[in-house]
C-alpha positions in Angstrom: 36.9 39.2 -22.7 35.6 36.1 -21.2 37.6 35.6 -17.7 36.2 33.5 -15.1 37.8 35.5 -12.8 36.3 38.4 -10.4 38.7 41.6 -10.6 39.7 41.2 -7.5 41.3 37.6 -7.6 43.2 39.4 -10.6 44.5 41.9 -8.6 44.9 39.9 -5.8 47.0 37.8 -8.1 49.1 41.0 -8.9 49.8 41.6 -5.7 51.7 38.8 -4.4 54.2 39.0 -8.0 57.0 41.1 -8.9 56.0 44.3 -9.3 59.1 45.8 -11.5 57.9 48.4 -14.6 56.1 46.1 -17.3 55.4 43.1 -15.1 51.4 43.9 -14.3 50.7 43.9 -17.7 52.6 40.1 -17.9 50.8 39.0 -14.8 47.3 39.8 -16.1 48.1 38.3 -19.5 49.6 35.1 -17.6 46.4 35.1 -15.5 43.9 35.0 -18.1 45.9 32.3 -19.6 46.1 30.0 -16.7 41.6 30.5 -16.1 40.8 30.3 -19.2 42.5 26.8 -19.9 41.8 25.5 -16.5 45.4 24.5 -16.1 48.6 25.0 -14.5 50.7 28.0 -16.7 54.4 27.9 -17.0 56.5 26.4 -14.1 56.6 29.7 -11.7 59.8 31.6 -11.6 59.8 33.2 -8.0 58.0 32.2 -4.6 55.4 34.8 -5.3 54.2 34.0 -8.7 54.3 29.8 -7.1 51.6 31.2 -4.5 49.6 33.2 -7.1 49.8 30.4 -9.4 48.5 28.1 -6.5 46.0 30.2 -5.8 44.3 30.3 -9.5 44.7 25.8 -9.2 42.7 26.0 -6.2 39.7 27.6 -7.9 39.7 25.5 -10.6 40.5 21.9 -8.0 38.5 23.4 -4.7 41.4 22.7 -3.2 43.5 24.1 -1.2 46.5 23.1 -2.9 48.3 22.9 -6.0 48.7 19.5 -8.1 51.8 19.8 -7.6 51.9 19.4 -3.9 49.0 16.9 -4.1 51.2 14.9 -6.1 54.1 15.5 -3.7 51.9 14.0 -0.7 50.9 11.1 -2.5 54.2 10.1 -3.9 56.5 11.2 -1.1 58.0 7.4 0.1 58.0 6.0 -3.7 60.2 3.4 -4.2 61.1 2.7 -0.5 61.3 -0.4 1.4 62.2 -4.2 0.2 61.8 -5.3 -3.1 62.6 -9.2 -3.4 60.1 -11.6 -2.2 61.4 -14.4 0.4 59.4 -16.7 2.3 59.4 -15.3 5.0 57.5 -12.0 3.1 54.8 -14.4 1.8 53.6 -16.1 4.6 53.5 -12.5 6.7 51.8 -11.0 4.2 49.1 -13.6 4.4 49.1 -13.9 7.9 48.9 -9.8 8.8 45.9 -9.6 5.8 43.6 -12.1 7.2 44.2 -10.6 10.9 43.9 -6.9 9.8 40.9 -8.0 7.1 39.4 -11.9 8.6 36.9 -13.2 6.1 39.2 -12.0 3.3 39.7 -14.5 -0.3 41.9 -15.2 -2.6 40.8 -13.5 -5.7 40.6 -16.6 -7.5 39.1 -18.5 -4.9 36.3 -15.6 -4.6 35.4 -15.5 -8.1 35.0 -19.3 -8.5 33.1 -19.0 -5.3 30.7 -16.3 -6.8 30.7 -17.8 -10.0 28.9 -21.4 -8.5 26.8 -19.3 -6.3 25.2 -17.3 -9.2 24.8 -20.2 -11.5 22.7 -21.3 -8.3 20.3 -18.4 -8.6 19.9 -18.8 -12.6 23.0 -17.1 -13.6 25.2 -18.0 -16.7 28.0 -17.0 -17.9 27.3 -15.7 -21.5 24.2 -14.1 -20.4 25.8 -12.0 -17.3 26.5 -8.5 -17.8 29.9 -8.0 -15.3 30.2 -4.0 -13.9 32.5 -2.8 -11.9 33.2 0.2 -9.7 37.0 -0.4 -8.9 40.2 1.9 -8.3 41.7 3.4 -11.4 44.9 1.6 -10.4 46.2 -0.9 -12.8 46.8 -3.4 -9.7 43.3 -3.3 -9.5 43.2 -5.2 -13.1 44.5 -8.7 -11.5 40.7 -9.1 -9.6 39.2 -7.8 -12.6 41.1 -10.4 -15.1 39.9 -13.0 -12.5 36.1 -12.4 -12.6 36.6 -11.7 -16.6 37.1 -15.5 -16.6 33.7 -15.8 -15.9 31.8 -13.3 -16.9 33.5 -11.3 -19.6 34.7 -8.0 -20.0 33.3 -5.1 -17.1 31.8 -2.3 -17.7 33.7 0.5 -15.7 31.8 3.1 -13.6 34.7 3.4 -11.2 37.4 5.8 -10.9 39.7 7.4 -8.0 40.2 5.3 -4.9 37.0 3.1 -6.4 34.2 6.1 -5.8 31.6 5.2 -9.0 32.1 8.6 -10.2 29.6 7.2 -13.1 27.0 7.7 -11.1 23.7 7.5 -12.2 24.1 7.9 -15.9 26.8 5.3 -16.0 24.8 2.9 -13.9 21.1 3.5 -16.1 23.3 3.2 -19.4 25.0 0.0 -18.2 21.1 -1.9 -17.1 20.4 -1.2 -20.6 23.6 -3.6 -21.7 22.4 -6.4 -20.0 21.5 -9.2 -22.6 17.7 -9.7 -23.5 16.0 -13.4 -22.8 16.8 -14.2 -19.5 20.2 -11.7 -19.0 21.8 -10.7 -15.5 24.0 -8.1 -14.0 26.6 -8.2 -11.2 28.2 -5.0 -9.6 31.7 -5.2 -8.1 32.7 -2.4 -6.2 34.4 -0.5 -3.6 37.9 0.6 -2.4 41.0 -1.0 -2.0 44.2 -1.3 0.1 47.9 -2.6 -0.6 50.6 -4.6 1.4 54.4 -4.5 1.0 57.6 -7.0 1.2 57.5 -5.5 4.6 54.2 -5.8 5.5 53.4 -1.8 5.5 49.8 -1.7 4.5 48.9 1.6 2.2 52.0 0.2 -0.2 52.5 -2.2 -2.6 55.3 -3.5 -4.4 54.8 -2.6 -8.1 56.2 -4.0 -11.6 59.2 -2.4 -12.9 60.0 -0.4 -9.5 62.6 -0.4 -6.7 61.3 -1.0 -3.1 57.3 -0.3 -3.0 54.8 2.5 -3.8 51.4 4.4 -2.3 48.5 2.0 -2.7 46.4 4.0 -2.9 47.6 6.9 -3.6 44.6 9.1 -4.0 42.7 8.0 -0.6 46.2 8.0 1.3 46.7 11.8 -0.1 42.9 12.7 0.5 43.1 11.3 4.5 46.1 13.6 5.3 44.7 16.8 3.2 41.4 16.7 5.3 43.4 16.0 8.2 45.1 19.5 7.7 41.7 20.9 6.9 40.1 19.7 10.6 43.6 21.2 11.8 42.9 24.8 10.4 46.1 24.3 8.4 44.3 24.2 5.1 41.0 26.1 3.9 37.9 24.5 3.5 37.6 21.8 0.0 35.3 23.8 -2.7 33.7 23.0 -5.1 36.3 22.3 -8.3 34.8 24.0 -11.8 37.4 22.1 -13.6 36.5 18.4 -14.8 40.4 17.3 -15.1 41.2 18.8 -11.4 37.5 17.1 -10.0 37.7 13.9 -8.8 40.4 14.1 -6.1 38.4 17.0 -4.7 35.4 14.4 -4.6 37.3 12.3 -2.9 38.5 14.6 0.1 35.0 15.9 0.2 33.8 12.7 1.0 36.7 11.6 3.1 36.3 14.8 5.3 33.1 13.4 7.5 35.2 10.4 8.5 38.2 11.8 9.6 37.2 11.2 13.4 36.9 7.4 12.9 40.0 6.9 11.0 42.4 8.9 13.2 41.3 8.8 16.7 43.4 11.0 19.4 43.9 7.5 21.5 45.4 5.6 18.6 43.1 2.8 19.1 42.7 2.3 15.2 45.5 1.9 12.4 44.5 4.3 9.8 45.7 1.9 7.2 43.6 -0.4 8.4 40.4 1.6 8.7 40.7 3.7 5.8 39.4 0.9 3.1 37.0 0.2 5.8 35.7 3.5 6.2 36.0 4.2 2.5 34.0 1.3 1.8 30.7 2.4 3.9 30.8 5.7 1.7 30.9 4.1 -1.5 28.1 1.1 -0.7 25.9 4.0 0.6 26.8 5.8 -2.6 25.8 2.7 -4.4 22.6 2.3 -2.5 21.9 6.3 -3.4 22.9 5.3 -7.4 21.0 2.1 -7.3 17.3 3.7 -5.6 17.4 6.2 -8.5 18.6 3.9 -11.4 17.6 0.4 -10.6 14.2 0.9 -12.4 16.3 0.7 -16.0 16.9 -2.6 -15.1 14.8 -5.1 -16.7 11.6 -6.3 -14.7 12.6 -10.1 -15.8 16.5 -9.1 -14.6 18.4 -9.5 -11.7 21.1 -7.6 -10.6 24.2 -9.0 -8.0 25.9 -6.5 -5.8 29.6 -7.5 -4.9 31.0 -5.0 -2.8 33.8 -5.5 -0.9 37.4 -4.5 -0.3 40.3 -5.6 -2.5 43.6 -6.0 -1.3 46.6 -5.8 -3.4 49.7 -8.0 -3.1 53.5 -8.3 -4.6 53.7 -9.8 -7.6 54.1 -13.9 -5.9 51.3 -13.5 -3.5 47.5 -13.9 -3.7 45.5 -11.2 -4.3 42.4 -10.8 -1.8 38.9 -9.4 -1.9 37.0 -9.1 1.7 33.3 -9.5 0.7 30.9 -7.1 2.9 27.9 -7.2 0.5 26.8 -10.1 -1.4 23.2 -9.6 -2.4 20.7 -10.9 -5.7 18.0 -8.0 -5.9 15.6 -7.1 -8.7 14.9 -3.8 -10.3 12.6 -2.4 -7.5 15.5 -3.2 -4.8 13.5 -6.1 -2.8 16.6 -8.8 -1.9 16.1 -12.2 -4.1 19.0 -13.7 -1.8 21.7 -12.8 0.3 25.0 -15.0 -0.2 27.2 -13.2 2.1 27.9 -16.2 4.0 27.9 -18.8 1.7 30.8 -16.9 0.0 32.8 -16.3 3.6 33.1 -20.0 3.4 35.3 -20.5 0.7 38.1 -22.4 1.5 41.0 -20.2 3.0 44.4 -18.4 0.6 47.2 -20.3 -0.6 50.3 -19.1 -1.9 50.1 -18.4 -5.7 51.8 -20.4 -8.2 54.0 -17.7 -8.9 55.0 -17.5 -5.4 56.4 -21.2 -5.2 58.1 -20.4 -8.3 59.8 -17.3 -7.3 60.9 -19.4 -4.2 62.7 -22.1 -6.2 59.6 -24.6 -5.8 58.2 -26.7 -8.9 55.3 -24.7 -10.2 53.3 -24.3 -13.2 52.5 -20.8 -15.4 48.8 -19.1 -14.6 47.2 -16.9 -13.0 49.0 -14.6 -10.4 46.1 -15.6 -7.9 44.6 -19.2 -7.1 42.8 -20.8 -4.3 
């Protein structure tokens, strides 16, 4: 028998089920189950077998909690809140994103913006390899579909709350995807944030929902778990052995170091706020750490851009926004060609989308979500 599972944790198992004639020899069996497949058995039938079962998800997450209840904290004020856009909604939501985030840009605005400034430094269009390191969330598409107008489809290295879980092997494989004769990458990355009808940050109202959701979700759920952890209220995160319970883990593992600056005792910061902020430092010095050990499989005649930044999603009617912190042309061995971080701060400022005016009862014409 192959169990990854010391006799102890068995019988520790045992121990907090039922203990009636024949029901050790179920346990076991259930137990060996539930290890060898890595996943959650058959919903559990008393309060003892839920805590056993939780117990056997935490070796295989590193957490110290179930999916279940992960899923619990991240989705716990679903479909809350307004969901009908007014005026009144559109021009706050503008107004508290470029006070909470100032230097942010219409997504539409941004990539024309990066588009020209490219094409300055010997860019085109058919000969740019696009990558990105985004959010798995589909809101996160709407930035994506505008820079696809410019440079084609991404190659994605992204993957909860935006960490490049691709790491190295996904970064090397995409330098060799860049196009021969002359051919250029650009790297968009980092985390992102969304806004509500009511201005909440950390929600956004989504398609096909009443009121508005977690956005996102995975970095919301991985502040408050590590917050329990620096409480003693939860165990310290492990290391997860199963690939479909990993990345969350990875995410409260690296969250866990900056716990102090998002939640500080005098209330000095909203943690909505500083999250994608904090979030973002971790994953640029994550791309710095992927880039020193990869860069060399980019092409000695390449350059590569790096775009990161922090996007910030919107109701259907609004803009979309992307606040640039990294805008820099290097070439394989990491020496910066150009910086263009301010020349892209000084696109113009948002507008309201085209959908927007329509919604409101305004003349407008169909497009893109997003224009500036």
């Amino acid at each position: 028998l192959s169990l990854s599972l010391s006799l102890s944790t068995v019988l520790e198992y045992m121990s907090y089920s039922y203990r009636e004639e024949g029901e050790a020899e179920n346990i076991i069996e259930e137990a060996i189950a539930t290890a060898n497949k890595g996943i959650m058995a058959d919903p559990p039938k008393s309060p003892a077998q839920a805590a056993s079962k939780g117990r056997l998800s935490r070796l295989a997450s590193g957490l110290d909690m179930s999916f279940n209840s992960v899923m619990s904290l991240m989705h716990k004020s679903d479909d809350e809140g307004t969901e009908t856009i007014t005026n009144t909604a559109v021009k706050g939501i503008m107004e508290k994103v470029e006070a909470a985030f100032p230097g942010s840009l219409p997504s539409h605005r941004m990539a024309n913006q990066v588009s020209k400034l490219l094409e300055n430094h010997g860019y085109a269009s058919e000969t740019t390899l696009f990558a990105t390191s985004l959010g798995c969330d589909e809101v996160n598409r709407d930035i994506e579909d505008e820079m696809r107008q410019h440079f084609g489809n991404p190659y994605s290295m992204g993957g909860l709350a935006g960490f490049c879980f691709g790491g190295v092997v996904a970064f090397g494989n995409m330098a060799h995807h860049i196009p021969t004769d002359g051919g250029n990458a650009l790297v968009m990355y980092g985390p992102h944030v969304g806004i509500d009808y009511d201005l909440n940050f950390g929600k956004v109202n989504r398609r096909g929902h009443h009121g508005s959701s977690e956005c996102c979700g995975p970095s919301s759920a991985a502040l408050e778990y590590c917050r329990r952890v620096k409480a003693g209220e939860l165990g310290e995160i492990g290391t997860p052995t199963d690939i479909i319970e990993s990345q969350q883990t990875w995410v409260c593992n690296e969250m866990l170091p900056l716990i102090d600056r998002i939640i500080k005792d005098d209330g000095e910061t909203d943690p909505t706020i500083e999250l994608p902020l904090a979030l973002y430092d971790s994953q640029d010095a994550m791309m710095v750490r992927i880039f020193a050990k990869a860069g060399d499989q980019v092409r000695a005649d390449s350059k590569i851009a790096f775009l990161g930044g922090i996007t910030v999603n919107t109701p259907e009617g609004v803009s979309e926004y992307f606040l640039p912190k990294k805008f820099q042309i290097m070439n394989n061995k990491g020496e910066v060609i150009a910086d263009l971080l301010e020349e892209l701060l000084s696109a113009k400022a948002p507008v309201p989308s085209r959908r927007a005016f329509a919604a409101l009862g305004a003349v407008a014409e169909a497009g893109h979500k997003t224009y500036g």
